[in-house]
ROLUMLUM-639488 format. One record per residue: z, x, y of N, C-alpha, C in turn; residue in three letters. Coordinates in steps of 0.2 Angstrom, whole numbers, plus 5000, padded with zeros to 4 digits. Layout:
BEGIN
ZXYZXYZXYALA ...
REM end
This chain:
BEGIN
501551795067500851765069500651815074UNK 499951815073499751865078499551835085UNK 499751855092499551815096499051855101UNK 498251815101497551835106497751855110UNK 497751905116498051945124497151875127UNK 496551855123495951845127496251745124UNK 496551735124496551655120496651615128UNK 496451555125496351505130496951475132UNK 496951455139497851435139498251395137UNK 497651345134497751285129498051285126UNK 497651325121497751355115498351395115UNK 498651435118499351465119499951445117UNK 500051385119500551335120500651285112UNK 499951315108499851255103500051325095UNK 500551285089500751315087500251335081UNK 499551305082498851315076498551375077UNK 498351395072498151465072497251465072UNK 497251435078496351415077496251415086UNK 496651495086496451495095495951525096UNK 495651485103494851475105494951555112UNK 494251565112494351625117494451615125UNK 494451635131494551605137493751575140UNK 493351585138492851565138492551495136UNK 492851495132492351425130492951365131UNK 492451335132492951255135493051205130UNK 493651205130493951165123493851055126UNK 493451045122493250975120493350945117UNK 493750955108493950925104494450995103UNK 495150955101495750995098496050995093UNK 495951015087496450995081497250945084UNK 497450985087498150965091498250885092UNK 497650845096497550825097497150765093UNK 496950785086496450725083497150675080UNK 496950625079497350565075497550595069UNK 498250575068498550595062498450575054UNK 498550585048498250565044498450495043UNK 498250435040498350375040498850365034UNK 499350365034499750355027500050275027UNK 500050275021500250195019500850185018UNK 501150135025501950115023502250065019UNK 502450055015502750005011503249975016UNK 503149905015503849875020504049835014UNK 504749845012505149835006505649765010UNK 505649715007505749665008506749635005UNK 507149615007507749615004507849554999UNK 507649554994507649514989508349464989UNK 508149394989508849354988509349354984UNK 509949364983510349364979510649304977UNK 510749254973511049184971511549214968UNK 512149174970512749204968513149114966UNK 512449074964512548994960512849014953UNK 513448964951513448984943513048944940UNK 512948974936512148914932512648874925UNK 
REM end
């Protein structure tokens, strides 16, 4: 990976390859937005009857 000698010091420390110059003031960060929302299953232990019928 190439690293900026002009990157911002934010940006430095952060493994995204979307480094901002020292100049501009960082406002909004990849690094930093909310994760993607993934849908967890919660899987339930089913009864087992161990009646003889």
């Amino acid at each position: 990976m190439k690293e900026q000698a002009q990157a911002n010091t934010l940006c430095l420390s952060c493994r995204r390859t979307c480094k901002q110059p020292v100049a501009v003031l960082i406002a909004a960060c990849p690094r930093y937005y909310a994760g993607p929302k993934i849908k967890r299953c919660t899987w339930k232990q089913l009864e087992l009857t161990l009646e003889p019928k």
